[in-house]
C-alpha positions, -999 to 999 in steps of 0.1 A, spaced: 244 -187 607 207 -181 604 212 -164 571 227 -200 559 195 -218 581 170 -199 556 188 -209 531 191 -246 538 155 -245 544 147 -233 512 168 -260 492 163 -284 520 127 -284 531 126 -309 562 157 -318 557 176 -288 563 200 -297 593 191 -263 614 158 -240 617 166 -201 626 150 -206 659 176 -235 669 206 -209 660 190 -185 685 177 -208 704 215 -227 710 233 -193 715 212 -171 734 201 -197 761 234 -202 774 248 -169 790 283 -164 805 294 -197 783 305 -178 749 341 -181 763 338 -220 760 326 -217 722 346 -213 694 329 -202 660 338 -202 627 322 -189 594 331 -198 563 326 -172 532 325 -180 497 311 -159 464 296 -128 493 275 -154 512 275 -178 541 290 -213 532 297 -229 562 298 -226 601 311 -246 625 303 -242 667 325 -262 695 311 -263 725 342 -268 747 320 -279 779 332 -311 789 317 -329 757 336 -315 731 311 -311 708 312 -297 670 280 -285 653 279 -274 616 258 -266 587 273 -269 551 259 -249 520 251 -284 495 274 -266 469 301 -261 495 305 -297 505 343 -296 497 349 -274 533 334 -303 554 370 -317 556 383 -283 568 357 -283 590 358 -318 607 400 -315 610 389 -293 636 418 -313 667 393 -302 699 364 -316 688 354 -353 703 315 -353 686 305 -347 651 270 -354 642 252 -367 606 223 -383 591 222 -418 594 212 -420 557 241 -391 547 268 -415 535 286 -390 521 289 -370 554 293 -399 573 322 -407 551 338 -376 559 331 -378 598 349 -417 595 381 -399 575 385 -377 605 378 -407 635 341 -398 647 331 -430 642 312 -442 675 276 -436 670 254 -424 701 216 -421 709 198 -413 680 178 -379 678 150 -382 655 131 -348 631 97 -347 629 75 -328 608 40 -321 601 18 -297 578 -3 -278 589 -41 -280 572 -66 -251 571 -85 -244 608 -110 -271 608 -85 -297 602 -66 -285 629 -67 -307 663 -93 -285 684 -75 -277 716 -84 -303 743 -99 -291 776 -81 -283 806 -87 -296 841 -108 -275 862 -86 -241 871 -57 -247 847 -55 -219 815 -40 -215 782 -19 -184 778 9 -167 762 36 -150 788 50 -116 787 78 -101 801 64 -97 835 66 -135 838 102 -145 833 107 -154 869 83 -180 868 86 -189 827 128 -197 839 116 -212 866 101 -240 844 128 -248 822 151 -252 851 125 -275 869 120 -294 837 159 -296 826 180 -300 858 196 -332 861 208 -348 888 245 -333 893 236 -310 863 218 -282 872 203 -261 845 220 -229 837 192 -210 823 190 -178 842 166 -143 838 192 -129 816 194 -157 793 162 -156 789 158 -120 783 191 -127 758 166 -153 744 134 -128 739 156 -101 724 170 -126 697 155 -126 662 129 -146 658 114 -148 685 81 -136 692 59 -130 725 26 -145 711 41 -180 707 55 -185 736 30 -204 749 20 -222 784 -10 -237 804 -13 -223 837 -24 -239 866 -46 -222 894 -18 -213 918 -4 -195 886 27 -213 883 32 -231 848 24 -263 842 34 -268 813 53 -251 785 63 -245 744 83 -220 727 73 -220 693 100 -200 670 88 -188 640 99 -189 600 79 -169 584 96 -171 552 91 -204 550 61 -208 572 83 -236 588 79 -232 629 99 -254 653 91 -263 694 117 -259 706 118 -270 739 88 -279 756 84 -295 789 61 -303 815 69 -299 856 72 -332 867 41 -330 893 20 -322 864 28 -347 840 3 -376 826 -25 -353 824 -19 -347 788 -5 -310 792 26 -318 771 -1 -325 743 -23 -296 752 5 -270 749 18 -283 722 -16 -280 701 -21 -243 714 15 -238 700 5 -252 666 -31 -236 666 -16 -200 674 11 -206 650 -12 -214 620 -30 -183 630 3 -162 623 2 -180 587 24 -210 597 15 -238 574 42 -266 589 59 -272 616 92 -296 634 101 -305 662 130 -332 674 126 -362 696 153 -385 715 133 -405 739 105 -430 732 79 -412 753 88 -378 735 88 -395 703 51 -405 711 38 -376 723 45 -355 693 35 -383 671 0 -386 691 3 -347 671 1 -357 637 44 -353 634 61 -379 612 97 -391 617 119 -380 585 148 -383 595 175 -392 618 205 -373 635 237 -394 654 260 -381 674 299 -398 665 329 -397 686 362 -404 685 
């Protein structure tokens, strides 16, 4: 799956559909739920073609990524009975077409991809100060009670609590790309995080993705999201990163990264049937 992520990426640019860090990001994050996926890899001429992923939690959902040359499988692919959501481009008629032949034709909330370059250091936003007490820092392995504890704060919903655990995070650390110095966080002076990014690397491409960020809800509107963000992007270029993307469904999100310097590109849709 990642193999066919680099290669999207090259042919693709922004537009590739996945980034290697989403494909470890998606599977490693959720421990103990493998039994609810089903996989499936498609082969063609010695390398990757196709994959598909349902997610049989409740939503039903089908993710894929399709090799541009390979477009013929997306009908094998979309026949798949147990899938309810398929997602596309807005502006990919063609696999929008092939998502109606199969009924996912409902559109849901839009999820938009942002990009941005990255310019040489003195172009680069200058990291903005931190109130009094609060730090910039990258976490290590000593801190995964308190770097899980963030996530769940930030991503539990009410009657949906977050499922991201020690283990899936260590599951997430082990997991190629990801690397220690860009997993980055402000700190505030009682030592718990404030604020959070996880910055996964492409190196090949010098393409990195946030993916996710968040900021605990007591902290928020002090422009932390922002701040952790930039120290993302600042120690990325420092690793040779010369772009990065990042994905956005809600207005304020949207804004936030946009206060960054990201662009909108292009848009993702859910469809159901």
């Amino acid at each position: 799956m990642q193999q066919l992520a680099l290669e999207q990426r090259r042919l693709l640019g922004p537009r590739a559909p996945w980034h290697v860090g989403d494909v470890a990001w998606g599977l490693r994050q959720h421990e103990g739920r493998e039994e609810e996926w089903k996989i499936r890899v498609w082969v063609e001429d010695g390398r990757v073609a196709a994959w598909s992923w349902l997610q049989q939690d409740g939503r039903d959902r089908l993710e894929h990524d399709v090799h541009p040359e390979y477009l013929h499988l997306l009908d094998e692919i979309l026949a798949e009975p147990a899938a309810r959501v398929a997602f596309a481009y807005e502006d990919d008629a063609e696999r929008r077409e092939a998502l109606a032949r199969h009924g996912f034709e409902q559109p849901a909330e839009p999820m938009h991809y942002l990009v941005r370059d990255l310019p040489e250091l003195p172009e680069l936003p200058e990291l903005p100060p931190l109130p009094d007490g609060f730090r910039y820092r990258t976490v290590g392995v000593e801190d995964a009670t308190e770097r899980v504890s963030i996530h769940r704060a930030v991503w539990t919903r009410p009657g949906a609590p977050s499922r991201f655990t020690e283990s899936s995070y260590a599951q997430v650390r082990a997991e190629w790309p990801y690397r220690e110095s860009l997993d980055c966080v402000v700190e505030a002076p009682d030592g718990r995080f404030a604020a959070y990014a996880l910055l996964w690397p492409d190196d090949e491409h010098g393409v990195g993705e946030l993916e996710p960020v968040g900021v605990r809800e007591e902290f928020r509107r002090r422009g932390l999201g922002a701040a952790v963000c930039t120290y993302a992007l600042r120690r990325w270029h420092e690793e040779g990163g010369r772009q990065a993307i990042v994905y956005c469904v809600t207005d304020g999100a949207c804004a936030l990264y946009e206060s960054l310097g990201f662009c909108i590109h292009a848009t993702l849709r859910g469809y159901s049937r």
